[in-house]
CHARMM internal coordinates of N, CA and C (Angstrom, degrees):
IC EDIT
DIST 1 N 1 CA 1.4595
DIST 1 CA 1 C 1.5296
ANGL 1 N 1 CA 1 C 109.36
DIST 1 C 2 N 1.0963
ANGL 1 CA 1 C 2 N 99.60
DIHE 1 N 1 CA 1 C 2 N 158.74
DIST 2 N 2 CA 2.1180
ANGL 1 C 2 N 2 CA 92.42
DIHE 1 CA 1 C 2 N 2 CA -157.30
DIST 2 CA 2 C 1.9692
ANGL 2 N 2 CA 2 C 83.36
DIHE 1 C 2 N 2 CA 2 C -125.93
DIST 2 C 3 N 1.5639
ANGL 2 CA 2 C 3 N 85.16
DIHE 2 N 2 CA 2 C 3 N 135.80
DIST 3 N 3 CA 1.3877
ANGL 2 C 3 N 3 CA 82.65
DIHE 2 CA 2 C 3 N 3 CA -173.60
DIST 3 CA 3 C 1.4578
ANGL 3 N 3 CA 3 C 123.89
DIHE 2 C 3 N 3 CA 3 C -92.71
DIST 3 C 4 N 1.2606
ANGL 3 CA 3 C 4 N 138.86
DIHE 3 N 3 CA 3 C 4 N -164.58
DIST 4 N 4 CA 1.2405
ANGL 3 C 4 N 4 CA 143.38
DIHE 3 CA 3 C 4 N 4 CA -128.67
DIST 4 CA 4 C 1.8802
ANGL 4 N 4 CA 4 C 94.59
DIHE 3 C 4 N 4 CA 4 C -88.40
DIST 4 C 5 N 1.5003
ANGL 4 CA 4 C 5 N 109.36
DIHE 4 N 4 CA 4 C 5 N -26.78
DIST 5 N 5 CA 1.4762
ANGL 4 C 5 N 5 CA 130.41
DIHE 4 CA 4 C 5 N 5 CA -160.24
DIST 5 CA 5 C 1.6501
ANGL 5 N 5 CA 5 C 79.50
DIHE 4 C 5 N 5 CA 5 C -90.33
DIST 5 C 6 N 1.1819
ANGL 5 CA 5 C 6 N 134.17
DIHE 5 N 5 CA 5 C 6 N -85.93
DIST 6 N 6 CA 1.1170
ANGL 5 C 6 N 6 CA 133.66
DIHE 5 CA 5 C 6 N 6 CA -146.81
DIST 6 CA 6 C 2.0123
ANGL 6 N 6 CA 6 C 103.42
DIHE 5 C 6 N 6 CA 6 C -70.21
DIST 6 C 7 N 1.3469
ANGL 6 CA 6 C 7 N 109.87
DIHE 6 N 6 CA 6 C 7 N -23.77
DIST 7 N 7 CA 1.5440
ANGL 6 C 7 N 7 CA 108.13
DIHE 6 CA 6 C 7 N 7 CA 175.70
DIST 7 CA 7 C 1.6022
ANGL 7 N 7 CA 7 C 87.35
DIHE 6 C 7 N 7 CA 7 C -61.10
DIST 7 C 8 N 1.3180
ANGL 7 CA 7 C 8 N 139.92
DIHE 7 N 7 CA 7 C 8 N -82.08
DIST 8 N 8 CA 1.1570
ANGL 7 C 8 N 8 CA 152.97
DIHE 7 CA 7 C 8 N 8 CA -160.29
DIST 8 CA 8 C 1.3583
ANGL 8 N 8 CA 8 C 118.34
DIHE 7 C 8 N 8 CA 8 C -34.34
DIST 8 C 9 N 1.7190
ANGL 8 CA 8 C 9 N 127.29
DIHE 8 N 8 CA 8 C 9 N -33.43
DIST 9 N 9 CA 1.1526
ANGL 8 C 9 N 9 CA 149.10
DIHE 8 CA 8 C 9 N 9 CA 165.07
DIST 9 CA 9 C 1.5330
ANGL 9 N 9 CA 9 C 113.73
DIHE 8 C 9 N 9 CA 9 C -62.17
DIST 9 C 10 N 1.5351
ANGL 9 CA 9 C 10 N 120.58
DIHE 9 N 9 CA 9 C 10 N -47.08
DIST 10 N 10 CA 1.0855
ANGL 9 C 10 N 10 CA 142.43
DIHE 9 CA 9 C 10 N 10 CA -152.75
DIST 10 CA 10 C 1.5910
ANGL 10 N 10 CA 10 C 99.70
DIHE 9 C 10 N 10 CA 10 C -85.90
DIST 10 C 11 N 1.5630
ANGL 10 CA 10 C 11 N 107.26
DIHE 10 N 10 CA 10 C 11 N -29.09
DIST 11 N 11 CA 1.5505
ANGL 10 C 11 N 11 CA 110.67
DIHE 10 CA 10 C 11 N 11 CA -169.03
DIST 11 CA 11 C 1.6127
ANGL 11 N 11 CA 11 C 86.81
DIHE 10 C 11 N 11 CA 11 C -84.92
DIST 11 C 12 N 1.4191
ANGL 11 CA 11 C 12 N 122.74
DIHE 11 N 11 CA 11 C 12 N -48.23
DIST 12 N 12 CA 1.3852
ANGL 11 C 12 N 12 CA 122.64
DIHE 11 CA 11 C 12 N 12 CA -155.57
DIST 12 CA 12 C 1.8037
ANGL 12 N 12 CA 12 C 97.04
DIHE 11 C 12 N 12 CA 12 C -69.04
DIST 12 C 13 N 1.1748
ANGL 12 CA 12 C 13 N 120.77
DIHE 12 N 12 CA 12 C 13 N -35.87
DIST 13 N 13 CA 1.3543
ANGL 12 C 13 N 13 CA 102.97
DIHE 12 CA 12 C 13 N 13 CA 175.60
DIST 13 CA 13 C 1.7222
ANGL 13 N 13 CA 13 C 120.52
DIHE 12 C 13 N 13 CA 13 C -58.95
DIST 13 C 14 N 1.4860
ANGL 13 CA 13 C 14 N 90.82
DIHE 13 N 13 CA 13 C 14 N -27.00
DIST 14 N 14 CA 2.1325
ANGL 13 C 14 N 14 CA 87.09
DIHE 13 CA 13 C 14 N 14 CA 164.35
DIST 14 CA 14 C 0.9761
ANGL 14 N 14 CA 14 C 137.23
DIHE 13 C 14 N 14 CA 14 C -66.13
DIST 14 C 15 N 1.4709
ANGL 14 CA 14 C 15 N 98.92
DIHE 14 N 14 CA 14 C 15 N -31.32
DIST 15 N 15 CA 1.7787
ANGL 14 C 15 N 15 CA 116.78
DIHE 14 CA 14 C 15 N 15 CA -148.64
DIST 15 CA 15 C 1.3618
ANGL 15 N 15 CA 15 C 114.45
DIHE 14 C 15 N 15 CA 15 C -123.89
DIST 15 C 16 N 1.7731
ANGL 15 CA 15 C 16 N 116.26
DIHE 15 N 15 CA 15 C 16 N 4.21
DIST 16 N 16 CA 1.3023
ANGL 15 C 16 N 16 CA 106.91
DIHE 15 CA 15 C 16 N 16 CA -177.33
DIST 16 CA 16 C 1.3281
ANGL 16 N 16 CA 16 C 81.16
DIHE 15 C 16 N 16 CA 16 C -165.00
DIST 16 C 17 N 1.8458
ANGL 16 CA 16 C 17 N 109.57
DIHE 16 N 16 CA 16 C 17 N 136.88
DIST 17 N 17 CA 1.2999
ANGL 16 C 17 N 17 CA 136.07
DIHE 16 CA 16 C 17 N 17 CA -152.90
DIST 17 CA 17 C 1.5718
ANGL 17 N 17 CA 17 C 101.17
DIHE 16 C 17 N 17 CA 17 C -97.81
DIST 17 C 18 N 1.4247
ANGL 17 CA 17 C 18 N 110.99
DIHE 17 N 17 CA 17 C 18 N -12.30
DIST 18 N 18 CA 1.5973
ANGL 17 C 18 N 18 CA 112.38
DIHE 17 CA 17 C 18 N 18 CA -137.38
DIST 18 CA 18 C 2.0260
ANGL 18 N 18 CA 18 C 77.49
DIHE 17 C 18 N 18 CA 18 C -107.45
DIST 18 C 19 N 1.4094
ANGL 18 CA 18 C 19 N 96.50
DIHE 18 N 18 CA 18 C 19 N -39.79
DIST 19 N 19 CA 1.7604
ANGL 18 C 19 N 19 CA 96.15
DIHE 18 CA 18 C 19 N 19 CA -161.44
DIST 19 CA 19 C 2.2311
ANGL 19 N 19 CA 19 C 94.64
DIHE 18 C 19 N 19 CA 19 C -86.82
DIST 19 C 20 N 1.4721
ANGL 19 CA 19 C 20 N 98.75
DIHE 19 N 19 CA 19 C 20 N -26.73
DIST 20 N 20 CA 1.8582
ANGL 19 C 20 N 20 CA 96.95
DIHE 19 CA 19 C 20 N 20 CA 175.20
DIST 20 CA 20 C 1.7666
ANGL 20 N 20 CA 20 C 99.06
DIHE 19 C 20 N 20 CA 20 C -50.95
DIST 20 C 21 N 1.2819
ANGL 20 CA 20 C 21 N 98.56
DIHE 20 N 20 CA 20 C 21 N -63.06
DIST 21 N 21 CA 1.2888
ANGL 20 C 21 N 21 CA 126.29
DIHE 20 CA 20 C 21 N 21 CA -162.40
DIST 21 CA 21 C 1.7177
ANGL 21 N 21 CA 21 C 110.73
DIHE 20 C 21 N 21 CA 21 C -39.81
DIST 21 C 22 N 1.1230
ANGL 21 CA 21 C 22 N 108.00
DIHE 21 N 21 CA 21 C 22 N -60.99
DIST 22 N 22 CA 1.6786
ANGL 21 C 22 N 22 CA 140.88
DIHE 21 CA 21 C 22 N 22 CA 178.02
DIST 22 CA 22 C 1.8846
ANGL 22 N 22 CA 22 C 104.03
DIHE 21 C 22 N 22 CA 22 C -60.64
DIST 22 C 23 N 1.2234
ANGL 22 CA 22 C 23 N 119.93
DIHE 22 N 22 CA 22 C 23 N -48.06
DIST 23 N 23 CA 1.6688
ANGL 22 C 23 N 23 CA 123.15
DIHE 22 CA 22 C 23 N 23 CA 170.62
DIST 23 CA 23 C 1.3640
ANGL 23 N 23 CA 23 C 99.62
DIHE 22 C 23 N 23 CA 23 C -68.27
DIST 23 C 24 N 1.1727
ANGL 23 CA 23 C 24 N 134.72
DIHE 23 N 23 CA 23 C 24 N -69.74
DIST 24 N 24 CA 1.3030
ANGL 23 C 24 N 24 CA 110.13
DIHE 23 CA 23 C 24 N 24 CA -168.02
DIST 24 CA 24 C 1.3288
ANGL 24 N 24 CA 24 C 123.37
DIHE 23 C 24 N 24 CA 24 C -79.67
DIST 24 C 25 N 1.4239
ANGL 24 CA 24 C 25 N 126.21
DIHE 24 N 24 CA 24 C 25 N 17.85
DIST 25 N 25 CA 1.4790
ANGL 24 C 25 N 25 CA 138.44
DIHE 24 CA 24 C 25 N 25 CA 160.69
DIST 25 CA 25 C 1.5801
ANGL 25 N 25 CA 25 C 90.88
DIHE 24 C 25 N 25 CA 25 C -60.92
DIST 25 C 26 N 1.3361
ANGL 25 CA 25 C 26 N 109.32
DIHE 25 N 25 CA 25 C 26 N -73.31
DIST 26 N 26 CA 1.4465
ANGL 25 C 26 N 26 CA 139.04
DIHE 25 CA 25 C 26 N 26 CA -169.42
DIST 26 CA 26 C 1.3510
ANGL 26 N 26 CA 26 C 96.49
DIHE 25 C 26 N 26 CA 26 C -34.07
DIST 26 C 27 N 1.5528
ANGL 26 CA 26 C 27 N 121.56
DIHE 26 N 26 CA 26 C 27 N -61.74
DIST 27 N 27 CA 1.6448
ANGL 26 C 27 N 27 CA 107.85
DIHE 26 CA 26 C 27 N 27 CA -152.05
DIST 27 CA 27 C 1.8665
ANGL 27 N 27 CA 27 C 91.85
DIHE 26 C 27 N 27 CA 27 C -88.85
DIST 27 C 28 N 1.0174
ANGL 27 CA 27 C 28 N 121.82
DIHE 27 N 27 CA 27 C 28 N 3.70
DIST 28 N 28 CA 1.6389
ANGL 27 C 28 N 28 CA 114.90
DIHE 27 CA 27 C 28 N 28 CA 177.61
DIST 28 CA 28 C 1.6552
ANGL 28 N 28 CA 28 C 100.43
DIHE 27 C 28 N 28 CA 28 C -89.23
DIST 28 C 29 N 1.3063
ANGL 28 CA 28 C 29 N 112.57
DIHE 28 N 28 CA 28 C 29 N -29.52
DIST 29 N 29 CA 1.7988
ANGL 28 C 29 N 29 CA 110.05
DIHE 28 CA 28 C 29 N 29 CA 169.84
DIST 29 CA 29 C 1.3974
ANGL 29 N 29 CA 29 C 112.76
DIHE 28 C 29 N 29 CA 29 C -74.93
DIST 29 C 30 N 1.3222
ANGL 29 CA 29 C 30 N 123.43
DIHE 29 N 29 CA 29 C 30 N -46.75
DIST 30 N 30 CA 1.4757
ANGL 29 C 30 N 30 CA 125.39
DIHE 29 CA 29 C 30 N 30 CA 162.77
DIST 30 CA 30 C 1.6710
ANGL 30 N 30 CA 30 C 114.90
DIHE 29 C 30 N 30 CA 30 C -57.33
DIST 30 C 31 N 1.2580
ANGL 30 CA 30 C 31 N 115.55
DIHE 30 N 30 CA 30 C 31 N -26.22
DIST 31 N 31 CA 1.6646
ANGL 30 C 31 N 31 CA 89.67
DIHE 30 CA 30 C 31 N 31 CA 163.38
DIST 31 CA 31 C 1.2814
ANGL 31 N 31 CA 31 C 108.79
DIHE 30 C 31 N 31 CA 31 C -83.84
DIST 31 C 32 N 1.2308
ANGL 31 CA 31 C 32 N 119.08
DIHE 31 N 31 CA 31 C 32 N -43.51
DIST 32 N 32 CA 1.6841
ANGL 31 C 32 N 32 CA 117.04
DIHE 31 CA 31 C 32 N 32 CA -170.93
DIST 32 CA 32 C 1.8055
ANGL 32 N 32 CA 32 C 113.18
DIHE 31 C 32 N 32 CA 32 C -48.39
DIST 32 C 33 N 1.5524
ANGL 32 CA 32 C 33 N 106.01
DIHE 32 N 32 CA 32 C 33 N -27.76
DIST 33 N 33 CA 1.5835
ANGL 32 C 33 N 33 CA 115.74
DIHE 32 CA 32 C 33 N 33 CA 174.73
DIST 33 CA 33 C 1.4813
ANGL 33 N 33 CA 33 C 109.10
DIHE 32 C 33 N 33 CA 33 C -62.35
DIST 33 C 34 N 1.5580
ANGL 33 CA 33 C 34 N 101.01
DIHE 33 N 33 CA 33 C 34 N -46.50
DIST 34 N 34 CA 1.7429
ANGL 33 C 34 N 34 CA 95.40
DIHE 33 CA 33 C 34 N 34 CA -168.31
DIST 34 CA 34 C 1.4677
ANGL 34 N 34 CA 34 C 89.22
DIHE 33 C 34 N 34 CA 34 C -89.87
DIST 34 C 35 N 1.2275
ANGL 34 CA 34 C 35 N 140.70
DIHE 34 N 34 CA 34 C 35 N -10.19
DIST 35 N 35 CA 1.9408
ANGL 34 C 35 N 35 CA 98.38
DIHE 34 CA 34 C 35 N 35 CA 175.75
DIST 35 CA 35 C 2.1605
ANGL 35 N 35 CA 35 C 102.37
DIHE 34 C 35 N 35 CA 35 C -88.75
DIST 35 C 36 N 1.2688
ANGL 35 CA 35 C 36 N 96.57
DIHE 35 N 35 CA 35 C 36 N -17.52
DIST 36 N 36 CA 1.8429
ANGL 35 C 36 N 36 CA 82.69
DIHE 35 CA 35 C 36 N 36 CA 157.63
DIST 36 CA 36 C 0.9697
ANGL 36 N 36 CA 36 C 125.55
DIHE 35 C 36 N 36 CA 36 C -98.71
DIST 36 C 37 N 1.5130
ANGL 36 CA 36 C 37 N 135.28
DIHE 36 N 36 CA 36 C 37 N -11.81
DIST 37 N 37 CA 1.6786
ANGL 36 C 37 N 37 CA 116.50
DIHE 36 CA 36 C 37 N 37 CA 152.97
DIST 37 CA 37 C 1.3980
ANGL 37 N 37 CA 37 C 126.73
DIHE 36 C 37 N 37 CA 37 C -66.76
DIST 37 C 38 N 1.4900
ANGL 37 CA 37 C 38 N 112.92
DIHE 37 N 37 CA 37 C 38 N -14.55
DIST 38 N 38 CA 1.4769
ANGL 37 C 38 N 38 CA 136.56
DIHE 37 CA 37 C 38 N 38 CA 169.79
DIST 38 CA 38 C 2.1373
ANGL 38 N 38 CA 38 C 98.13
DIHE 37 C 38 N 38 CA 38 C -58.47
DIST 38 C 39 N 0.8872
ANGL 38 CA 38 C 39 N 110.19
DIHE 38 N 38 CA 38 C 39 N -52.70
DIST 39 N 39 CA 1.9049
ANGL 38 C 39 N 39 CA 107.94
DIHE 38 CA 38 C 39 N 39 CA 174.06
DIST 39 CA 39 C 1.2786
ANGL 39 N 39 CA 39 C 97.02
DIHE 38 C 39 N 39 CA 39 C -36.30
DIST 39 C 40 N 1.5582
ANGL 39 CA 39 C 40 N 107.40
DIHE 39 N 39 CA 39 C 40 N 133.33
DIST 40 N 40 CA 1.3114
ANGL 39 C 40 N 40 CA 111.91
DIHE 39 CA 39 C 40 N 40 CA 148.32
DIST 40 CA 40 C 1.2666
ANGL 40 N 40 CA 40 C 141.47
DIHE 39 C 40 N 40 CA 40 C -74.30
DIST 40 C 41 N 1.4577
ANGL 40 CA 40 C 41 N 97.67
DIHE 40 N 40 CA 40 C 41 N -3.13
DIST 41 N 41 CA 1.7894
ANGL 40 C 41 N 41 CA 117.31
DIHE 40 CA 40 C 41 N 41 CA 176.00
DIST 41 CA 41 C 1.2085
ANGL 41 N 41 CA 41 C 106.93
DIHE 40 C 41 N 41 CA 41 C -124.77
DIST 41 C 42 N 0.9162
ANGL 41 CA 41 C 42 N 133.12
DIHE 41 N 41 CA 41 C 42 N 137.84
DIST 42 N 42 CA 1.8564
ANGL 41 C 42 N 42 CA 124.73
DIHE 41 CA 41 C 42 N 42 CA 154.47
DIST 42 CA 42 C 1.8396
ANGL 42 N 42 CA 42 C 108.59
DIHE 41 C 42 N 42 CA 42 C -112.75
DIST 42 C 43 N 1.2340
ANGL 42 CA 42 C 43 N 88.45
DIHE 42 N 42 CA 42 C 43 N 134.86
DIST 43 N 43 CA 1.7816
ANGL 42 C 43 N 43 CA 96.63
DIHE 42 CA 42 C 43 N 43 CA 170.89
DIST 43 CA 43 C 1.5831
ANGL 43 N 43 CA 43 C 105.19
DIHE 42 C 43 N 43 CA 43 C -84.32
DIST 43 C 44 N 1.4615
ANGL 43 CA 43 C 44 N 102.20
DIHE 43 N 43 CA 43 C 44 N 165.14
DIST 44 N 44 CA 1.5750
ANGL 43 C 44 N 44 CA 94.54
DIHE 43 CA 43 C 44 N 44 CA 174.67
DIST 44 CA 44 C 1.2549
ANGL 44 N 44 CA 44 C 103.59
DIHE 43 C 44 N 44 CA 44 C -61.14
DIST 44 C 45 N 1.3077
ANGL 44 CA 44 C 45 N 132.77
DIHE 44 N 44 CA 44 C 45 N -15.42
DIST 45 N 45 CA 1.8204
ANGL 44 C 45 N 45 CA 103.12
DIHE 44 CA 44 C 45 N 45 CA -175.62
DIST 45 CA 45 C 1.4560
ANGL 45 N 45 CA 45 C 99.61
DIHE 44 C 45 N 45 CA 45 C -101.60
DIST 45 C 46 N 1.2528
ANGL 45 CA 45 C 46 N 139.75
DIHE 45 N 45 CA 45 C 46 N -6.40
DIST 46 N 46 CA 1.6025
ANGL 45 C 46 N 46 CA 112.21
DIHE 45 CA 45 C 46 N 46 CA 139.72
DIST 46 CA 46 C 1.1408
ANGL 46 N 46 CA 46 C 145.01
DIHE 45 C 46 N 46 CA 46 C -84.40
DIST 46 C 47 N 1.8236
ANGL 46 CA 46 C 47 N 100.16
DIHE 46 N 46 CA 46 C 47 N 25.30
DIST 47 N 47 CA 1.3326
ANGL 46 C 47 N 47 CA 108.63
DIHE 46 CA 46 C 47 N 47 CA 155.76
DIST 47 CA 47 C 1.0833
ANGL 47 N 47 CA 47 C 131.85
DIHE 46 C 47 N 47 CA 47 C -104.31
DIST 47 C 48 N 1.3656
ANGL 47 CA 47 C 48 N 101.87
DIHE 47 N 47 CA 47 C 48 N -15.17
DIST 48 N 48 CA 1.5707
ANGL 47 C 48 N 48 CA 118.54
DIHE 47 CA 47 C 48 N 48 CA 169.77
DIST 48 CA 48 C 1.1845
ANGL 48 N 48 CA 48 C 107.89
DIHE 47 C 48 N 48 CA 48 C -71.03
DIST 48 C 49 N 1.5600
ANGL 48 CA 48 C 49 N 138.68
DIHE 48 N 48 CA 48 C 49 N -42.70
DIST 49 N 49 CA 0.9499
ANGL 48 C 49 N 49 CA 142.89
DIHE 48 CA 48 C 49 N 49 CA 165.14
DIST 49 CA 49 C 1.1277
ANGL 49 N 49 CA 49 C 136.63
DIHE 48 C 49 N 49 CA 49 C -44.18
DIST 49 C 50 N 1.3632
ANGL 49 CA 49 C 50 N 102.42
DIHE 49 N 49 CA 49 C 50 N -37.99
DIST 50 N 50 CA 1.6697
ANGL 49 C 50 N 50 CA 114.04
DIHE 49 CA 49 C 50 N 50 CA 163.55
DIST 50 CA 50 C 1.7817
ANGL 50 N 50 CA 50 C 109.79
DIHE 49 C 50 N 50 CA 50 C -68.70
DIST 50 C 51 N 1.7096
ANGL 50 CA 50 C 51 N 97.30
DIHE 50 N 50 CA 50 C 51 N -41.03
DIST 51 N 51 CA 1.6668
ANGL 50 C 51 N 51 CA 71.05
DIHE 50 CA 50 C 51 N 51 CA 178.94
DIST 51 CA 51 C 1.6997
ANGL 51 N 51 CA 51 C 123.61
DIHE 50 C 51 N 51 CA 51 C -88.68
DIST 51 C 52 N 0.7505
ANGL 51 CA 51 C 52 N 119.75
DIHE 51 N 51 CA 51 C 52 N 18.78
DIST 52 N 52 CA 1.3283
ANGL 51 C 52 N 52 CA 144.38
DIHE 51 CA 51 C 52 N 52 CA -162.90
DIST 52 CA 52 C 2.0955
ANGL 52 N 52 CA 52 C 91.54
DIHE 51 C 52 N 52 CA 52 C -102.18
DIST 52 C 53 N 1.3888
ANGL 52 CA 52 C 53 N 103.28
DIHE 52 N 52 CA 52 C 53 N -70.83
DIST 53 N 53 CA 1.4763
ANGL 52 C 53 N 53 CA 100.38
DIHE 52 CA 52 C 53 N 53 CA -179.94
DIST 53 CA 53 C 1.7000
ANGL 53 N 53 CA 53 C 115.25
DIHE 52 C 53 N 53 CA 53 C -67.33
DIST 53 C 54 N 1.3283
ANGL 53 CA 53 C 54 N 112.42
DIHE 53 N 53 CA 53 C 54 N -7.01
DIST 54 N 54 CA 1.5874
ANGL 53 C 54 N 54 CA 110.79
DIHE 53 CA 53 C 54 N 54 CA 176.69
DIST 54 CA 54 C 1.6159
ANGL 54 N 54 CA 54 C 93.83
DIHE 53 C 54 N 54 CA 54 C -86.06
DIST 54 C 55 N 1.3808
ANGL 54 CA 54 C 55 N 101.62
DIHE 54 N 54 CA 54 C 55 N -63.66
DIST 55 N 55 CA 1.7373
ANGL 54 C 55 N 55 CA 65.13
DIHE 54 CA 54 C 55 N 55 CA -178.57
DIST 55 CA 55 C 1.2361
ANGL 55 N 55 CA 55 C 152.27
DIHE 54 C 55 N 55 CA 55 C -115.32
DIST 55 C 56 N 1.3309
ANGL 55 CA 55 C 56 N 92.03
DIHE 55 N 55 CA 55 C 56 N 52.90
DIST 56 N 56 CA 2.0794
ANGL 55 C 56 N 56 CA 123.68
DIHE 55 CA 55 C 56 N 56 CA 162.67
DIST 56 CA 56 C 1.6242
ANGL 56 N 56 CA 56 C 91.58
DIHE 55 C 56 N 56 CA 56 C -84.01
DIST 56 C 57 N 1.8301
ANGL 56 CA 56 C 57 N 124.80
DIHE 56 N 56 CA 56 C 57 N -43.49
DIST 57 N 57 CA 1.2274
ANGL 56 C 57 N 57 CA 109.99
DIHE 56 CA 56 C 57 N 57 CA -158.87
DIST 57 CA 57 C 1.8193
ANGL 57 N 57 CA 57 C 100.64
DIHE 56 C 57 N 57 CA 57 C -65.09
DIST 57 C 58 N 1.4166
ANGL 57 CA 57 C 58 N 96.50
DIHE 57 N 57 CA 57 C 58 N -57.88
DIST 58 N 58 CA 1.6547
ANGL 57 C 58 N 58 CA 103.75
DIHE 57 CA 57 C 58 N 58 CA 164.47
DIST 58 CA 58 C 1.4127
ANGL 58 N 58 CA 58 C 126.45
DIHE 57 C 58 N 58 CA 58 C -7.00
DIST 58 C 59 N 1.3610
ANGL 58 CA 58 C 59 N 111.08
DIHE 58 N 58 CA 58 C 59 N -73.51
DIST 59 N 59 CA 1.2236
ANGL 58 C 59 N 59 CA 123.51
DIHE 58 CA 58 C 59 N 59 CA -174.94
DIST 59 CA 59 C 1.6083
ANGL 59 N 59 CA 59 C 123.33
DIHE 58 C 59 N 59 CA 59 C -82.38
DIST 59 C 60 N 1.5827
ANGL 59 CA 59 C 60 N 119.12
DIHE 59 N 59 CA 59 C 60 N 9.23
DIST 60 N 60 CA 1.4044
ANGL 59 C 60 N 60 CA 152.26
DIHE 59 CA 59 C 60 N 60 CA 156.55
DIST 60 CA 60 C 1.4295
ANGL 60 N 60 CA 60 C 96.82
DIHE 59 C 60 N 60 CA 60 C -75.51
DIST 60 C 61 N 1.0384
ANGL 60 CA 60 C 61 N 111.18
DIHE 60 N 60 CA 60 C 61 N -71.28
DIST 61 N 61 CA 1.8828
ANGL 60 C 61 N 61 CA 131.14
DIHE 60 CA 60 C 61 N 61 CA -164.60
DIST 61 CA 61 C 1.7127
ANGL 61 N 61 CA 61 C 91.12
DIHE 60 C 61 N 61 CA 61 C -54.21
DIST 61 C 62 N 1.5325
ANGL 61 CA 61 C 62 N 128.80
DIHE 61 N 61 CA 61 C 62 N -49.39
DIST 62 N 62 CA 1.2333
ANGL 61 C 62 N 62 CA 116.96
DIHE 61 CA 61 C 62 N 62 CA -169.47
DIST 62 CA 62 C 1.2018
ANGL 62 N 62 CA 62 C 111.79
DIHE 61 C 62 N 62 CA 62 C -73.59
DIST 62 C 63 N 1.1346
ANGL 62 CA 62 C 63 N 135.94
DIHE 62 N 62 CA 62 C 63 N -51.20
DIST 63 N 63 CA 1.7297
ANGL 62 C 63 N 63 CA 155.29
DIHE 62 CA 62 C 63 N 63 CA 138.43
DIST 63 CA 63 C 1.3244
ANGL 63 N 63 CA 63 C 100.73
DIHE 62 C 63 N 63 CA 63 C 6.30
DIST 63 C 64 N 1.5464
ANGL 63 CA 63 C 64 N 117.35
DIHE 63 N 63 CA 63 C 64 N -52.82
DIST 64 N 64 CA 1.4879
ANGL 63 C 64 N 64 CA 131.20
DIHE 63 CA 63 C 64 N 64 CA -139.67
DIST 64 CA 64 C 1.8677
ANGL 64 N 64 CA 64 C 84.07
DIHE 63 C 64 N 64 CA 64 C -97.61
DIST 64 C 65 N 1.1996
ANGL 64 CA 64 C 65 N 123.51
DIHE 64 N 64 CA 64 C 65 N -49.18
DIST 65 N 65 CA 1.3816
ANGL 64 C 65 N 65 CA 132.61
DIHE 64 CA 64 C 65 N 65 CA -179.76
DIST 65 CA 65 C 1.7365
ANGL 65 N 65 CA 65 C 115.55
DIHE 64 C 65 N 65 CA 65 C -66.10
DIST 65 C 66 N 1.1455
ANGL 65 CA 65 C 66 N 88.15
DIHE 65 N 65 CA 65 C 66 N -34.48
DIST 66 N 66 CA 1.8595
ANGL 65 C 66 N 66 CA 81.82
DIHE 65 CA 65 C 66 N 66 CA -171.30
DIST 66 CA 66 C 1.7743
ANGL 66 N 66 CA 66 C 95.32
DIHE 65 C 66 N 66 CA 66 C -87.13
DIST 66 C 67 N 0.8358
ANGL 66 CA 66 C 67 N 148.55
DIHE 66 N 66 CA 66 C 67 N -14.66
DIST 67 N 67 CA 1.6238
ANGL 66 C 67 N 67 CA 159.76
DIHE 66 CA 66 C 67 N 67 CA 138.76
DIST 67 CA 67 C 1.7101
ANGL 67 N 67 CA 67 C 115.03
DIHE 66 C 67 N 67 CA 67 C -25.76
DIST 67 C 68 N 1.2983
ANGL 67 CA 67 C 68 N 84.53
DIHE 67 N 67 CA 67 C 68 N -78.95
DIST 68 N 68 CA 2.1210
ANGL 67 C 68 N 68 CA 99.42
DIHE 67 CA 67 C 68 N 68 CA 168.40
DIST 68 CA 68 C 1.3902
ANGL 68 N 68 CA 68 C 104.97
DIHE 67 C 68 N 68 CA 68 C -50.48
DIST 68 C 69 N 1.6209
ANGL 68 CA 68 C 69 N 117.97
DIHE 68 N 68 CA 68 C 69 N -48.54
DIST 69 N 69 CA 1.6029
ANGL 68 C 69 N 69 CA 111.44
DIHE 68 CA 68 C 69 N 69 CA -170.01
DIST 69 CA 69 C 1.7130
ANGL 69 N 69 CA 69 C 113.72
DIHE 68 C 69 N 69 CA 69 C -45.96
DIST 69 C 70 N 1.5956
ANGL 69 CA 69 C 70 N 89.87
DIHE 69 N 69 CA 69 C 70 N -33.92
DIST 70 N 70 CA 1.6714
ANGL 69 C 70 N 70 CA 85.56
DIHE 69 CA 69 C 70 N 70 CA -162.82
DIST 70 CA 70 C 1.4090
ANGL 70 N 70 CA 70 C 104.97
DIHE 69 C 70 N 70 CA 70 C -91.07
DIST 70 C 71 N 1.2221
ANGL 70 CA 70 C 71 N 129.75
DIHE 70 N 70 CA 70 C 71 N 2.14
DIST 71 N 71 CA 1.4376
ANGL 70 C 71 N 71 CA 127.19
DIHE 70 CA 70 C 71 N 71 CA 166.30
DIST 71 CA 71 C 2.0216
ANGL 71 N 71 CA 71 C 117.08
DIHE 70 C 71 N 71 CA 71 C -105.46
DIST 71 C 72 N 1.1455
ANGL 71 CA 71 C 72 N 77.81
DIHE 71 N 71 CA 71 C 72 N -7.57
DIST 72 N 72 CA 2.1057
ANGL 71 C 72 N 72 CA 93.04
DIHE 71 CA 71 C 72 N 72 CA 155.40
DIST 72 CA 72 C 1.6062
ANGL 72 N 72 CA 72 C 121.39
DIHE 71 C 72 N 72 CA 72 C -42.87
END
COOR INIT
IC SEED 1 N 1 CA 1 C
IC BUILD
């Protein structure tokens, strides 16, 4: 049974373009994180990169929160 948080998510991916739109920004930065934390080396510029994609994911995730707030 999917709870009250994830029913609420599940509707907003139908019903609102802005919060669909904004999650799958999010999970395309979260894969791009794990196939470069997946390197067994990182150069400094795939570390910059990582922090660079943490916090684009961040600021997705807040996007993604202040959205849900108003349908709370």
């Amino acid at each position: 049974m999917a709870t009250k948080e994830e029913a609420l998510v599940e509707r907003l991916m139908r019903e609102n373009e802005e919060f669909s739109k904004t999650k799958q920004a999010h999970s395309q930065l979260a894969k791009q994180l794990d196939e470069l934390e997946k390197k067994p080396f990182l150069s400094p510029q795939d570390e910059m990169e990582i922090k660079i994609l943490k916090k684009k994911k961040l600021a997705l995730k807040d996007e993604m929160e202040k959205i849900l707030v108003k349908y709370r």
